[in-house]
VOVOLUM-941418 format. One record per residue (C-alpha): x, y, z. Coordinates in pm, whole numbers, padded with zeros to 5 digits, always signed. Layout:
N
XYZ ...
END
This chain:
436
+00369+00279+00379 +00253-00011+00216 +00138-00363+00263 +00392-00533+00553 +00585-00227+00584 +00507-00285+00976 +00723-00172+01332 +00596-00336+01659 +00798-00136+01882 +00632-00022+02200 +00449+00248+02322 +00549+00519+02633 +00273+00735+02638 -00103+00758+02484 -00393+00541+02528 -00349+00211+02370 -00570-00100+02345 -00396-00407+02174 -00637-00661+02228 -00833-00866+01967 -01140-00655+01832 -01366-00930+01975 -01212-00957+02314 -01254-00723+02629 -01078-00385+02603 -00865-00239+02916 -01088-00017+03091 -01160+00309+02973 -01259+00674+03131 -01633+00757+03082 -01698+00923+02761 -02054+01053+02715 -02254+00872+02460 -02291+01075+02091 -02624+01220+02096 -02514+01420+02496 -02208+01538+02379 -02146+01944+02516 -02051+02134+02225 -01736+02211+02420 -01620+01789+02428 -01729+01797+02088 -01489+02065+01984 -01223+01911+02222 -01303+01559+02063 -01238+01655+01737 -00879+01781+01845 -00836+01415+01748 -00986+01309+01488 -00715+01166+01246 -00701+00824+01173 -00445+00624+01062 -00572+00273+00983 -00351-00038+00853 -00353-00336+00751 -00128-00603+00991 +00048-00843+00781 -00193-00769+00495 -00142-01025+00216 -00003-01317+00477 -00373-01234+00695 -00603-01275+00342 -00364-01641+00241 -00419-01729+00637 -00809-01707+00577 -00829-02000+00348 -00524-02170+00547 -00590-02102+00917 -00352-02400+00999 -00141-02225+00926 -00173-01952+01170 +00064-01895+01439 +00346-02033+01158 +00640-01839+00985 +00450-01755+00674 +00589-01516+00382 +00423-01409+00054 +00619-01402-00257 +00741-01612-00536 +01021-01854-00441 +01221-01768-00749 +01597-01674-00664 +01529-01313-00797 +01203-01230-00595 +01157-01037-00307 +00895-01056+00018 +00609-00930-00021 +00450-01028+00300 +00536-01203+00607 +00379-01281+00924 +00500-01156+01260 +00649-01562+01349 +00870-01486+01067 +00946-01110+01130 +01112-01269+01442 +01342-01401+01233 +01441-01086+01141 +01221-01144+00784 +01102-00797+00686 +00922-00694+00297 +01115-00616+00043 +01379-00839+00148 +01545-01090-00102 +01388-01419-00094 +01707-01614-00088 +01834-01413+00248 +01480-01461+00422 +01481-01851+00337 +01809-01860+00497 +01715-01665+00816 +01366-01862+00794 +01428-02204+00698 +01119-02303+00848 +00894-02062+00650 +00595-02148+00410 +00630-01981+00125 +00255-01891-00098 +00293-01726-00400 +00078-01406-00405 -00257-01373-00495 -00260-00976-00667 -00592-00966-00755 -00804-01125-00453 -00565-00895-00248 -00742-00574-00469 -01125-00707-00386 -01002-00731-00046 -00854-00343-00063 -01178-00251-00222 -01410-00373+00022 -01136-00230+00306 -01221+00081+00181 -01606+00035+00106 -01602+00000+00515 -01362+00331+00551 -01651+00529+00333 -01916+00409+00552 -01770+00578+00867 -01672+00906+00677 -01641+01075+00350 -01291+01206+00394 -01067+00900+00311 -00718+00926+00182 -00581+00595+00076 -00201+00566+00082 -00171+00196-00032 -00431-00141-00100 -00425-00133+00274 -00397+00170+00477 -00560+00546+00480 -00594+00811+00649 -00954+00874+00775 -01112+01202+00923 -01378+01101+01147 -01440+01453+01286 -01816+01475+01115 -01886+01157+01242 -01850+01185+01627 -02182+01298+01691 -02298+00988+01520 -02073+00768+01634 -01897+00859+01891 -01540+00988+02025 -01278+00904+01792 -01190+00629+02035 -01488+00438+01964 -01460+00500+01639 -01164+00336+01590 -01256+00023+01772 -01522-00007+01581 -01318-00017+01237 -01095-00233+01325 -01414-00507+01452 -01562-00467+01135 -01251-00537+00936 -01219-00870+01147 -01566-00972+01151 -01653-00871+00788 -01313-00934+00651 -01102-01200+00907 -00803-00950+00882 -00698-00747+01190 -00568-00369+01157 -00442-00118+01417 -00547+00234+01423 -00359+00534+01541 -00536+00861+01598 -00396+01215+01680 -00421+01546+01585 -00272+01539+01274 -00124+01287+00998 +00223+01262+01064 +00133+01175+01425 -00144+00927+01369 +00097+00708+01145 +00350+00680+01417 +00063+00586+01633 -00105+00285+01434 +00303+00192+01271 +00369+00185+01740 +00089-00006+01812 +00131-00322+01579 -00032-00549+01558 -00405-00578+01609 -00381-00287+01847 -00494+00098+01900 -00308+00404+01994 -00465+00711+02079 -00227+01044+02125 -00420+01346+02277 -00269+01672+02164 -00149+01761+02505 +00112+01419+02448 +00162+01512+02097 +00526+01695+02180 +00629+01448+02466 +00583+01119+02277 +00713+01258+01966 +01058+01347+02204 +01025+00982+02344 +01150+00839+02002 +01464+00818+01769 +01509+01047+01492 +01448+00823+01231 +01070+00815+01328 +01066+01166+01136 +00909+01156+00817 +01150+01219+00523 +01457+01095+00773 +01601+00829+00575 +01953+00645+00711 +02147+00898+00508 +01988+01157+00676 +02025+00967+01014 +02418+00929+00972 +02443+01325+00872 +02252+01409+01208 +02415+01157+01404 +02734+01302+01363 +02630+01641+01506 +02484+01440+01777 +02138+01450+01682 +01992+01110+01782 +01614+01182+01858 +01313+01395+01812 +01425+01580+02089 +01729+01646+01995 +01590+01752+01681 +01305+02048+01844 +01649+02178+02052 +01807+02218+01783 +01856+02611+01574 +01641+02617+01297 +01955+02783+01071 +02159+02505+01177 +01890+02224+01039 +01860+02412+00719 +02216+02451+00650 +02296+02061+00732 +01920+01921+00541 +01897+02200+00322 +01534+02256+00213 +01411+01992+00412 +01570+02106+00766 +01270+02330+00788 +01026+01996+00738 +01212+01821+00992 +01180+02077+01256 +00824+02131+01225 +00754+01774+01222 +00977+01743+01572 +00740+01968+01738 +00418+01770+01567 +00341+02065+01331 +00154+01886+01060 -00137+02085+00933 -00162+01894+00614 -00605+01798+00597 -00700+01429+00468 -00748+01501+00138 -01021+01245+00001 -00844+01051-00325 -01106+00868-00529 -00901+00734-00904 -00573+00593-00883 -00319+00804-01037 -00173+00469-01259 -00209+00082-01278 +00012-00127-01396 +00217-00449-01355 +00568-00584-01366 +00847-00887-01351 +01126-00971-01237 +01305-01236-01453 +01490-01534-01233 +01749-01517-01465 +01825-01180-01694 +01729-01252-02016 +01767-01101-02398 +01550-01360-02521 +01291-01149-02779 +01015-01386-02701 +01010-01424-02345 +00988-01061-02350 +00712-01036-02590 +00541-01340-02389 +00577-01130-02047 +00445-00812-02201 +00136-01016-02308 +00087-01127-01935 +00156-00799-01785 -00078-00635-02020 -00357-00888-01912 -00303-00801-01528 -00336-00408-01603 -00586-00465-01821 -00831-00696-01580 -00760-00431-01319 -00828-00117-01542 -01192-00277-01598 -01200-00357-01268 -01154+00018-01130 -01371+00094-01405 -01082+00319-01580 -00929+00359-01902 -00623+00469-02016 -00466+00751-02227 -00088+00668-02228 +00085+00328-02171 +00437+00348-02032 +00717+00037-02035 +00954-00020-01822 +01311-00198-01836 +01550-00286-01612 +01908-00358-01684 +02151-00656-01562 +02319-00359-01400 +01994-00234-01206 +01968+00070-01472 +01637+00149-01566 +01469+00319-01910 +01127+00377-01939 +00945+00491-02274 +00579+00593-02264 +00289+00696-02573 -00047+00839-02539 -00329+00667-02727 -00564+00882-02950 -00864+00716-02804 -00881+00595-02388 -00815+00196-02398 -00873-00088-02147 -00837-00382-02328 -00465-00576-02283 -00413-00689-02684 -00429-00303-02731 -00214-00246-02424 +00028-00511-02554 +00036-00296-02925 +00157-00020-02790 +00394-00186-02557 +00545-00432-02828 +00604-00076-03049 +00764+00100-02711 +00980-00245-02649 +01107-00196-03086 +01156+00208-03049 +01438+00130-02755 +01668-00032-03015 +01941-00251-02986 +01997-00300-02579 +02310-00287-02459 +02285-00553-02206 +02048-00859-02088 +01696-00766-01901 +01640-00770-01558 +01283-00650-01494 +00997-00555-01775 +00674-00394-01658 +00387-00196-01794 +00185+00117-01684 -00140+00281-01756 -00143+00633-01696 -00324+00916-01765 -00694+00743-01637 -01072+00831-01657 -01337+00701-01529 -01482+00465-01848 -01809+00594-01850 -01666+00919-01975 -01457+00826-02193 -01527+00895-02551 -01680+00613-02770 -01452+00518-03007 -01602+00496-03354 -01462+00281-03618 -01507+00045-03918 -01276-00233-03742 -01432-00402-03475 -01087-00627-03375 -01109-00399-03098 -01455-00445-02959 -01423-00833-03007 -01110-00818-02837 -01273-00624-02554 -01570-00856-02532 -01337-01154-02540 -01189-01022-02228 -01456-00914-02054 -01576-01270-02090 -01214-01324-01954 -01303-01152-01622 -01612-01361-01593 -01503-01662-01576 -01200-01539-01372 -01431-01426-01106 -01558-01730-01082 -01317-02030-01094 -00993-01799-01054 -00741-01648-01228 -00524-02008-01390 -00864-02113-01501 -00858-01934-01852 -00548-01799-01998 -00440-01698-02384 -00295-01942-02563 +00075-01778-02605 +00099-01748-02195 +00071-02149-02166 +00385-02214-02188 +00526-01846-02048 +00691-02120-01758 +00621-01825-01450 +00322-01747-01261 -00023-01628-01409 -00117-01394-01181 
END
């Protein structure tokens, strides 16, 4: 689930604390401290020791920390062109019935009243990064899923920190105090059950689900709570009368698998919280990359080259960011009739630098031909990444490449420290969209 992709629906069963990490918890049972737990409560404490931690209203709660007036206000993140789409909004606005991904033209008309700030991609990266830096410091199995939610398995780290409980609350008052974001935390005895526990206790709240509840709340809610239940799948079970979990566990395994096929088996397992999957620790991202959509389509040869240039720039300043390099660059194009193409080559020697990104594009963009129709969307990828420190040293007689590099890196610089409008190539002055 990524950034926004939120549900503040309410909770039956569990423990669950939705109160501001500062403020005064409900009440909780004793729980002995760390260094006296039995090594039977240990065992039984780390029946739960799953996180799922997220983000609330991630990119609207990073713009709100430099615009706190603005809190409490109908606030969405994206570009106001008619072609964009919500990236973020804030729970005033989701009451509109504003939700991500949404086209901005349809949430300015539900949300008249909204501000609009265009996204800032690469402030909302330093803040993932230092999101996670706090997830490693509690434990060393971390599975990110997006900039701004993972999966955490705090089962080593009871003994030095406490029940899972505790844990959790203390995440999510770091986060606030060291980042002025809130996040809600749900923690079970497995992944698919922890995500349905931080996604029910949104926002700024936690949601702890013993395993004894597991099997009750997961028969509390609809259907579509399953992972992998999508509304096509919702409409097929509906009309065998199949409208929640429970419906789902009571149902003949045969039967699911000849209505889902492969998946009925998934389902099933998942409606009696069978989820054995571990948090599997992910430490480089599989891809970076970047893309547009145009506000009008376009077949204009030179706005295309100009946006490649851009996009190239973003991947780029992230690659060297992550520390990464890349082995293939991929393009992407996207048709006035929402078709898509993409074209990719692999480098003879790992790159990071955007005028060599932009090369290989430009040659991808020429080897597609004559298009049959005006362009929608262009976007780049880098694929196939290493960490830069082993990557081989590229040896050769012309150094375009390394001044190019150092030009850029000089780039980043000054980026870091007046922003990212500050300095920009010469052929993206007049590019007439956002720099970002």
């Amino acid at each position: 689930m990524g950034p926004d992709a939120d549900n503040d629906q309410g909770v039956q069963q569990g423990v669950q604390t939705n109160v501001h990490p500062q403020g005064r918890p409900n009440a909780q049972p004793h729980i002995q401290p760390p260094g006296r737990l039995s090594g039977e409560s240990l065992l039984e404490l780390r029946r739960s020791s799953i996180m799922h931690v997220d983000m609330d209203a991630f990119f609207v709660s990073v713009e709100l920390r430099s615009r706190p007036e603005l809190k409490g206000k109908p606030v969405i993140v994206g570009y106001p062109a008619d072609r964009s789409v919500v990236l973020s909004a804030s729970y005033e606005a989701r009451a509109f019935g504003v939700r991500s991904a949404m086209p901005m033209v349809v949430a300015a008309r539900m949300c008249p009243s909204a501000v609009i700030i265009e996204p800032r991609h690469k402030l909302y990266y330093e803040v993932s990064g230092q999101i996670m830096e706090i997830f490693g410091s509690i434990t060393d199995l971390v599975e990110p899923l997006s900039v701004d939610e993972a999966f955490l398995d705090v089962g080593g780290a009871i003994r030095r920190l406490g029940p899972p409980r505790e844990i959790g609350e203390l995440i999510r008052a770091r986060v606030f105090r060291e980042l002025g974001i809130t996040a809600s935390v749900g923690i079970a005895a497995s992944k698919f059950v922890a995500k349905i526990a931080s996604t029910r206790c949104k926002p700024d709240g936690l949601l702890l689900i013993r395993p004894e509840e597991t099997v009750p709340y997961l028969h509390s809610l609809p259907v579509s709570a399953l992972w992998g239940v999508g509304g096509k799948t919702v409409e097929v079970l509906a009309r065998r009368g199949i409208r929640t979990v429970a419906d789902v566990a009571a149902s003949p395994l045969p039967s699911l698998r000849k209505l889902l096929g492969a998946s009925g088996e998934h389902v099933y397992r998942l409606s009696w919280g069978i989820d054995p999957r571990p948090v599997t620790p992910v430490r480089l991202e599989k891809s970076i990359g970047a893309e547009e959509t145009f506000a009008t389509d376009t077949a204009d040869e030179a706005l295309l080259h100009r946006e490649l240039l851009r996009l190239s720039h973003r991947t780029a300043e992230r690659l060297r960011g992550a520390g990464m390099h890349a082995r293939t660059v991929a393009l992407k194009l996207r048709y006035a009739d929402f078709s898509t193409i993409t074209r990719s080559r692999t480098v003879s020697t790992p790159i990071d630098s955007a005028q060599l990104l932009y090369a290989v594009a430009v040659q991808l963009l020429e080897s597609v031909g004559d298009r049959p129709m005006t362009v929608r969307l262009v976007g780049i990828r880098a694929e196939q990444l290493e960490e830069a420190e082993h990557a081989p040293l590229q040896l050769s007689l012309d150094r375009r490449d390394d001044n190019w590099r150092a030009a850029e890196q000089a780039l980043d610089a000054v980026t870091r420290k007046f922003g990212n409008k500050s300095v920009l190539p010469a052929r993206l002055l007049d590019s007439g969209g956002p720099v970002e």
